[in-house]
DRENDOVO-356905 format. One record per residue: chain; residue number from 1; residue in one letter; x, y, z of N, C-alpha, C in turn. Coordinates in nm, 3 decimals. Example, Ala and Ser with C-alpha at 12.3 -4.5 7.8 and 13.67 -1.06 7.14 Angstrom:
<ch A | i 1 | aa a | n.X 1.319 | n.Y -0.569 | n.Z 0.780 | ca.X 1.230 | ca.Y -0.450 | ca.Z 0.780 | c.X 1.320 | c.Y -0.330 | c.Z 0.780> .
<ch A | i 2 | aa s | n.X 1.285 | n.Y -0.225 | n.Z 0.708 | ca.X 1.367 | ca.Y -0.106 | ca.Z 0.714 | c.X 1.290 | c.Y 0.003 | c.Z 0.787> .
% end
This chain:
<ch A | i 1 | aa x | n.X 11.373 | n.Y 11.081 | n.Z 9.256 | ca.X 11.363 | ca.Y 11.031 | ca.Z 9.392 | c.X 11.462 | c.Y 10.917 | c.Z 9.410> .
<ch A | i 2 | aa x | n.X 11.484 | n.Y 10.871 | n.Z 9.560 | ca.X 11.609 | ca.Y 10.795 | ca.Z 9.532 | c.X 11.532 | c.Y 10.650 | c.Z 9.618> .
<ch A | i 3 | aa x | n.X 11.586 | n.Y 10.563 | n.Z 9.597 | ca.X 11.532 | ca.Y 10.426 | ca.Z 9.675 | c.X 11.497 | c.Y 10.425 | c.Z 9.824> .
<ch A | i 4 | aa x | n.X 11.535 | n.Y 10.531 | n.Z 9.907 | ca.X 11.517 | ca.Y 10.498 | ca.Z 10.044 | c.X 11.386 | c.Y 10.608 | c.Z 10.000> .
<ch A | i 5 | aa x | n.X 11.355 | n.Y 10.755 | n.Z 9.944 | ca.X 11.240 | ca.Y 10.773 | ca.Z 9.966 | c.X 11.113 | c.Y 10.727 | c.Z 9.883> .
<ch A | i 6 | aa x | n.X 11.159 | n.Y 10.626 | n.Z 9.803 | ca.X 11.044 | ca.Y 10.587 | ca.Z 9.724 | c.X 11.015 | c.Y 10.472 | c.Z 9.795> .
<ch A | i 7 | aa x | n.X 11.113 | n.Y 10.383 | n.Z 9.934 | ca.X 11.043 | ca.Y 10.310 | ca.Z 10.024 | c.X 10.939 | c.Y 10.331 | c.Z 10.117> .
<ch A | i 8 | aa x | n.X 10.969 | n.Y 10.488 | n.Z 10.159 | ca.X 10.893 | ca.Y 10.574 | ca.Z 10.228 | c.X 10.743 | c.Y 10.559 | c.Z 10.171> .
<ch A | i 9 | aa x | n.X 10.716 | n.Y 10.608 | n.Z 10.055 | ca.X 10.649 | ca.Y 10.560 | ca.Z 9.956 | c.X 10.539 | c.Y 10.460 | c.Z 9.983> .
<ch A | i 10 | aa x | n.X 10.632 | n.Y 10.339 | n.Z 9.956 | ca.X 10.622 | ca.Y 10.185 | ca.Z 9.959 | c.X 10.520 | c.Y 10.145 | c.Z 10.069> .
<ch A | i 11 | aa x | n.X 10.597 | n.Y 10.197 | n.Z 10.149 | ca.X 10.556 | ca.Y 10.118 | ca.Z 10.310 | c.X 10.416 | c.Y 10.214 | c.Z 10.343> .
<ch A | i 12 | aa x | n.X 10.394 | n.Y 10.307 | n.Z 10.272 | ca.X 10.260 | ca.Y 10.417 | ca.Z 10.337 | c.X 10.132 | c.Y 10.359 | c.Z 10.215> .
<ch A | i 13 | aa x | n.X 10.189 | n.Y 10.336 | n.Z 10.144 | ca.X 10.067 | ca.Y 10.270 | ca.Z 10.025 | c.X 10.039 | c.Y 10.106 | c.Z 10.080> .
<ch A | i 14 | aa x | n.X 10.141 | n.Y 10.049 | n.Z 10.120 | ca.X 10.073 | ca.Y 9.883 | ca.Z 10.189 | c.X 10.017 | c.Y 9.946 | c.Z 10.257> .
<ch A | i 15 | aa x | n.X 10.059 | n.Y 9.987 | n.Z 10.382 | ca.X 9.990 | ca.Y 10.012 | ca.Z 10.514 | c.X 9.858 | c.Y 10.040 | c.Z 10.442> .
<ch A | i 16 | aa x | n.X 9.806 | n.Y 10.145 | n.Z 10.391 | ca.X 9.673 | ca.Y 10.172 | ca.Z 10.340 | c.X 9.625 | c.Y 10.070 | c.Z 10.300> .
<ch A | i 17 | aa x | n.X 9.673 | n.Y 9.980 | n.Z 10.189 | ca.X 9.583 | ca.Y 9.887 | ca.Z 10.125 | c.X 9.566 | c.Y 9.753 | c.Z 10.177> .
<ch A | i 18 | aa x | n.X 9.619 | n.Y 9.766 | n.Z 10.272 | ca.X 9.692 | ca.Y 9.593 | ca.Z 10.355 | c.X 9.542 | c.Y 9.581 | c.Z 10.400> .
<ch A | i 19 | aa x | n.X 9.471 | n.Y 9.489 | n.Z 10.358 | ca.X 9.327 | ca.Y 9.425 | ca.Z 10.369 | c.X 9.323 | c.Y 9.374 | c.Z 10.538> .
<ch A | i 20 | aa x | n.X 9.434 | n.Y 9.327 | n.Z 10.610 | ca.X 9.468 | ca.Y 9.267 | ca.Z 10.760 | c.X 9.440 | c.Y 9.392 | c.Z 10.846> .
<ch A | i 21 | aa x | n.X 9.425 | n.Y 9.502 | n.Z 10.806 | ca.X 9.484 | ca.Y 9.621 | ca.Z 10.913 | c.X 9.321 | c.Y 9.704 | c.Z 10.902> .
<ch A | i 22 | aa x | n.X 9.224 | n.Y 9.651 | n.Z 10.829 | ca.X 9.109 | ca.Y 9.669 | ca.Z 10.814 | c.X 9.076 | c.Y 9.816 | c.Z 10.780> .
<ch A | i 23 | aa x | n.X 8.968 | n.Y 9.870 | n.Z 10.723 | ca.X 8.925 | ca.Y 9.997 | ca.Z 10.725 | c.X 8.956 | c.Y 10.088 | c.Z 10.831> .
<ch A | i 24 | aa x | n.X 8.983 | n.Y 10.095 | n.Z 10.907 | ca.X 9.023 | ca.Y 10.230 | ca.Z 11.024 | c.X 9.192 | c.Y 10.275 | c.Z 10.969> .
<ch A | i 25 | aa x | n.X 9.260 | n.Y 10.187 | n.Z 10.869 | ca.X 9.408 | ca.Y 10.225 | ca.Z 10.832 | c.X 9.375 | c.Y 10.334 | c.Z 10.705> .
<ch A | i 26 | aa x | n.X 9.250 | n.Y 10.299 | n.Z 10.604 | ca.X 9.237 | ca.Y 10.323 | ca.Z 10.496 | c.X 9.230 | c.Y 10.495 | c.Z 10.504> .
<ch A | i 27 | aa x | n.X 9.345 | n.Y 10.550 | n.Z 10.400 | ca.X 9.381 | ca.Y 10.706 | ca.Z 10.428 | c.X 9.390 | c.Y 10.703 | c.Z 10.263> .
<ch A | i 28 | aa x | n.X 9.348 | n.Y 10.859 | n.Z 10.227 | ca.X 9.398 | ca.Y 10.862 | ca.Z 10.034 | c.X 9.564 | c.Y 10.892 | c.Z 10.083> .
<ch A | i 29 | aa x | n.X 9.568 | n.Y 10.832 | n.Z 9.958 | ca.X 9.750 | ca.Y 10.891 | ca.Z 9.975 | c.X 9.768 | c.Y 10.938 | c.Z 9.812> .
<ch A | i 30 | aa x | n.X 9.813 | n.Y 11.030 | n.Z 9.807 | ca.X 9.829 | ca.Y 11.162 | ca.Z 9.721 | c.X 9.971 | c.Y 11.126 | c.Z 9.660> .
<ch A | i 31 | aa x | n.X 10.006 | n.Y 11.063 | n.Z 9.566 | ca.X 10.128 | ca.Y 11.048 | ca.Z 9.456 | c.X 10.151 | c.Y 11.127 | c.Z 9.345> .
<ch A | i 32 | aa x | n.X 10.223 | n.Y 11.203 | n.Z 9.367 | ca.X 10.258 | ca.Y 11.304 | ca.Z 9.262 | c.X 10.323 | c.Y 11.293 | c.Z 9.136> .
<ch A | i 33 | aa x | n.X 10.462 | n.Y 11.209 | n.Z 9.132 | ca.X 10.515 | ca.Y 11.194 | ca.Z 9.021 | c.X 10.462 | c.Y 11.083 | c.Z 8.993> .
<ch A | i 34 | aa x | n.X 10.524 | n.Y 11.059 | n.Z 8.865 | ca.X 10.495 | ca.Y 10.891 | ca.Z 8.749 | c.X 10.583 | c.Y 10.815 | c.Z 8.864> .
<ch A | i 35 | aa x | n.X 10.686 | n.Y 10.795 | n.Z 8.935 | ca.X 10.749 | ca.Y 10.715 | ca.Z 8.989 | c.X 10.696 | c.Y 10.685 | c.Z 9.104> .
<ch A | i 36 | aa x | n.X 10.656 | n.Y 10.740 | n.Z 9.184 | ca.X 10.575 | ca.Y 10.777 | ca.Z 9.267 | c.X 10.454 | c.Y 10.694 | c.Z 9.262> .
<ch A | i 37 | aa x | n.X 10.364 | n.Y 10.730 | n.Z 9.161 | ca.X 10.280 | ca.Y 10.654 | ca.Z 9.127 | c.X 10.263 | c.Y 10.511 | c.Z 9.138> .
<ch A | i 38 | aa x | n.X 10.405 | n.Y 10.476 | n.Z 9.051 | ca.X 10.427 | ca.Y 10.336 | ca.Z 8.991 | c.X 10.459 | c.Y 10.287 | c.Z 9.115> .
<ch A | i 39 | aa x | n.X 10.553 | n.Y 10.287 | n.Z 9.190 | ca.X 10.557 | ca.Y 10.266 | ca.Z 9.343 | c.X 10.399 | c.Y 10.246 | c.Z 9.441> .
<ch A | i 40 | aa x | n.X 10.311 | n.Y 10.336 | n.Z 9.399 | ca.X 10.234 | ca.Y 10.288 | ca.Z 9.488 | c.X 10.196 | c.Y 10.165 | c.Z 9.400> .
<ch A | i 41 | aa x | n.X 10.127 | n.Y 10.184 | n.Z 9.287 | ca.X 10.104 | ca.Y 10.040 | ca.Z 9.211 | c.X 10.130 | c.Y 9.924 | c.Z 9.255> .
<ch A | i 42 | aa x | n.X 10.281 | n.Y 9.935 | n.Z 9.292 | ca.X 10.362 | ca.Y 9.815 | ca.Z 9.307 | c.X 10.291 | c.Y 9.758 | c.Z 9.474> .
<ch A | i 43 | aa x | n.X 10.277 | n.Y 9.863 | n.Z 9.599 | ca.X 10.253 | ca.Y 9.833 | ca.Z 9.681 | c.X 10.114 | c.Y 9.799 | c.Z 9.682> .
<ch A | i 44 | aa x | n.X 9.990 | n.Y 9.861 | n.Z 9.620 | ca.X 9.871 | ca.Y 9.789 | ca.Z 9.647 | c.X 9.883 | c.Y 9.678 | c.Z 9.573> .
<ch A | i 45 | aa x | n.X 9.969 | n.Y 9.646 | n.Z 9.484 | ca.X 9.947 | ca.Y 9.520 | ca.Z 9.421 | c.X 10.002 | c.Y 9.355 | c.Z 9.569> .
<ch A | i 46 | aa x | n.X 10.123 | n.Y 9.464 | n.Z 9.565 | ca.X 10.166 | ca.Y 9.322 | ca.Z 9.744 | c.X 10.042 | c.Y 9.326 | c.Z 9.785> .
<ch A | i 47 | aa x | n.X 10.012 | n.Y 9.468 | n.Z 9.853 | ca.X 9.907 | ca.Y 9.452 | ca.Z 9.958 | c.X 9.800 | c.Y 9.346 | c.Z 9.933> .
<ch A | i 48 | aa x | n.X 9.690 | n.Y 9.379 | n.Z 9.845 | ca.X 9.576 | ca.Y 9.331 | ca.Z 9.808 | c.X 9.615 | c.Y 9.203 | c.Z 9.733> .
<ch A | i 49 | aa x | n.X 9.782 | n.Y 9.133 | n.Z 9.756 | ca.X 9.794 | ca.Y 9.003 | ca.Z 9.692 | c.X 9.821 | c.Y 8.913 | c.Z 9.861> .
<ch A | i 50 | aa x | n.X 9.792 | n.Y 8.951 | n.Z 9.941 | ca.X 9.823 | ca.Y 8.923 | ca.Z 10.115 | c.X 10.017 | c.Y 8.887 | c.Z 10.077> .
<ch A | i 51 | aa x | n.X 10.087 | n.Y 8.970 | n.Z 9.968 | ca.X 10.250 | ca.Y 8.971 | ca.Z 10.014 | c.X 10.272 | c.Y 9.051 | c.Z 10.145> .
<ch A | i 52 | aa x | n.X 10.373 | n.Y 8.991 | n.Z 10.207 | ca.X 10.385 | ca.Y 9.117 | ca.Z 10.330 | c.X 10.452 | c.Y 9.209 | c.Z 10.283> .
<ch A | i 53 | aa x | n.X 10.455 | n.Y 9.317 | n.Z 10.396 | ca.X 10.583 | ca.Y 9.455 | ca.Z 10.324 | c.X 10.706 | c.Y 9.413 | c.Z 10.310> .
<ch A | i 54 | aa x | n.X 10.765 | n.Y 9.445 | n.Z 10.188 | ca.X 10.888 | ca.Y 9.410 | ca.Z 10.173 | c.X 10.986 | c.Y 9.475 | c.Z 10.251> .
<ch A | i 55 | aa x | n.X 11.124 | n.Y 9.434 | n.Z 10.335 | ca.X 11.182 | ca.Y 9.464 | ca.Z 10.383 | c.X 11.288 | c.Y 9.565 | c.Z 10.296> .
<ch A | i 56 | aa x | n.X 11.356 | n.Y 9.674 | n.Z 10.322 | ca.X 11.424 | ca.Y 9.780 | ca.Z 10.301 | c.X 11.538 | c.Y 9.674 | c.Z 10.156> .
<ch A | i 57 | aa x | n.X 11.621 | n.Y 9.585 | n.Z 10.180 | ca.X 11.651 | ca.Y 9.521 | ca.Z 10.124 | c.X 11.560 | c.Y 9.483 | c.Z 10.008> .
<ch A | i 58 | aa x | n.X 11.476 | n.Y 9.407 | n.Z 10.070 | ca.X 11.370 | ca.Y 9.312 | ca.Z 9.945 | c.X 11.304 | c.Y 9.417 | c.Z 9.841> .
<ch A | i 59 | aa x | n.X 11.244 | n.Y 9.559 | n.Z 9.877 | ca.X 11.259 | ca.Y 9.665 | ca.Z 9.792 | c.X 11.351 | c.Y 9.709 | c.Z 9.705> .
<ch A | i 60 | aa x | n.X 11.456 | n.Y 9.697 | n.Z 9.736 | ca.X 11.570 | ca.Y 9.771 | ca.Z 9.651 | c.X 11.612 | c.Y 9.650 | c.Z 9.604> .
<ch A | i 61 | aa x | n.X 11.602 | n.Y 9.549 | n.Z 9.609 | ca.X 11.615 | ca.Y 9.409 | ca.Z 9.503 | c.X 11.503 | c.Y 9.423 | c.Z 9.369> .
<ch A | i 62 | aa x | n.X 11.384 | n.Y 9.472 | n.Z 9.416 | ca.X 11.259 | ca.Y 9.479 | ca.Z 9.305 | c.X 11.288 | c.Y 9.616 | c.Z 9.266> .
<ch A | i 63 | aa x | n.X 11.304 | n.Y 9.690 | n.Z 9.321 | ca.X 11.342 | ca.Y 9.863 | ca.Z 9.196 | c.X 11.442 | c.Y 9.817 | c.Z 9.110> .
<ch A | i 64 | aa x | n.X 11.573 | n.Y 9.772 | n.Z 9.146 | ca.X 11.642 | ca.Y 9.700 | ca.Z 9.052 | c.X 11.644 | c.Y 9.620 | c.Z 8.967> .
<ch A | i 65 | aa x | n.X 11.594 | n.Y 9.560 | n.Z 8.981 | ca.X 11.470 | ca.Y 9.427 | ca.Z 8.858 | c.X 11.385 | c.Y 9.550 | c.Z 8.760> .
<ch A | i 66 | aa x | n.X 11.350 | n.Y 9.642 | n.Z 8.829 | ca.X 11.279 | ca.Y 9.750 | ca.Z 8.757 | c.X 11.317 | c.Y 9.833 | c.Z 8.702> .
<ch A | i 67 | aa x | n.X 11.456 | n.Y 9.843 | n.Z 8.716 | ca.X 11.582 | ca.Y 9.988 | ca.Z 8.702 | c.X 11.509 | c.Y 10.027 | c.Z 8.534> .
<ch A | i 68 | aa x | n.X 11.528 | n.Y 9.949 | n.Z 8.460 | ca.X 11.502 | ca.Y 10.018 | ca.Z 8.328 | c.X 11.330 | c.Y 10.082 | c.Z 8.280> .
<ch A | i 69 | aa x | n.X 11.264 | n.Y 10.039 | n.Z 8.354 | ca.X 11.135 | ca.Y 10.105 | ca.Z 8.408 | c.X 11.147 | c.Y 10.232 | c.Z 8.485> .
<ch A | i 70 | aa x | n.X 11.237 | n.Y 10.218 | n.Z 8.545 | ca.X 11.180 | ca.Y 10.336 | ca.Z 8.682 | c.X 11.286 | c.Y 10.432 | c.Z 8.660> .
<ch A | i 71 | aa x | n.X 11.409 | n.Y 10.422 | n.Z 8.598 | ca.X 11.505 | ca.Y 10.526 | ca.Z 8.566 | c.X 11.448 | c.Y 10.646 | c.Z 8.484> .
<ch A | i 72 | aa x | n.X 11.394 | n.Y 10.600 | n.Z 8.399 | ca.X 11.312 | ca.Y 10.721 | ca.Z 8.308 | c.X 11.224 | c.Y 10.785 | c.Z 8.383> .
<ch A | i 73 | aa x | n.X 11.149 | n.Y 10.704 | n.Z 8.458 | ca.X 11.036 | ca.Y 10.811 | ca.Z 8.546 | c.X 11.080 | c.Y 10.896 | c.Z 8.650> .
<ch A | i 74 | aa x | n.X 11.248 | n.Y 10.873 | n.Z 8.665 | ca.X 11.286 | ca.Y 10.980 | ca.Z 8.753 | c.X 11.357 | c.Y 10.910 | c.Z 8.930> .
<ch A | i 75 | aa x | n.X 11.415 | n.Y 10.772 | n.Z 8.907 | ca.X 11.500 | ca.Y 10.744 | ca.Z 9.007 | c.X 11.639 | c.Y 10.773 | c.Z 8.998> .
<ch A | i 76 | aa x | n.X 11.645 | n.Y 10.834 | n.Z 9.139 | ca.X 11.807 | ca.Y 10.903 | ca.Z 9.110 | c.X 11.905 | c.Y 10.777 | c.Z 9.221> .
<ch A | i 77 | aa x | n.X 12.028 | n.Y 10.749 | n.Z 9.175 | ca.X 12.092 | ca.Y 10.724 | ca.Z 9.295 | c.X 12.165 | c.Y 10.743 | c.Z 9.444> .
<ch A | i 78 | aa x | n.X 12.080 | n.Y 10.677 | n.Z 9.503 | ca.X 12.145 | ca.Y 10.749 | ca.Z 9.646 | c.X 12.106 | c.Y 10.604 | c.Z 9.743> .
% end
């Protein structure tokens, strides 16, 4: 997967867990790969820490901090 759709990702796992947006947001969201996964991780961890969503930028600053984590699980460049 490449950084813009593992933001896609990103931004659908806060939205769910974002504690501000109350129970009527709360949806399962279905992650398929290990990267995938780890991505949502990353977002309920903002969420349920009251971080806001990271901006398109501020994401692809933290996958990169992560590159040697997340390359193996299957980030491609694009």
């Amino acid at each position: 997967m490449t950084t813009s759709e593992l933001y896609a990702v990103y931004c659908q796992a806060h939205a769910i867990h974002d504690p501000s947006l109350g129970e009527a947001t709360r949806t399962i969201l279905t992650a398929g790969s290990a990267i995938e996964r780890a991505i949502v991780e990353f977002a309920v961890e903002d969420a349920e820490n009251g971080t806001p969503l990271r901006s398109r930028a501020q994401f692809a600053r933290a996958v990169e901090a992560g590159l040697a984590a997340l390359a193996p699980l299957g980030l491609r460049a694009a």
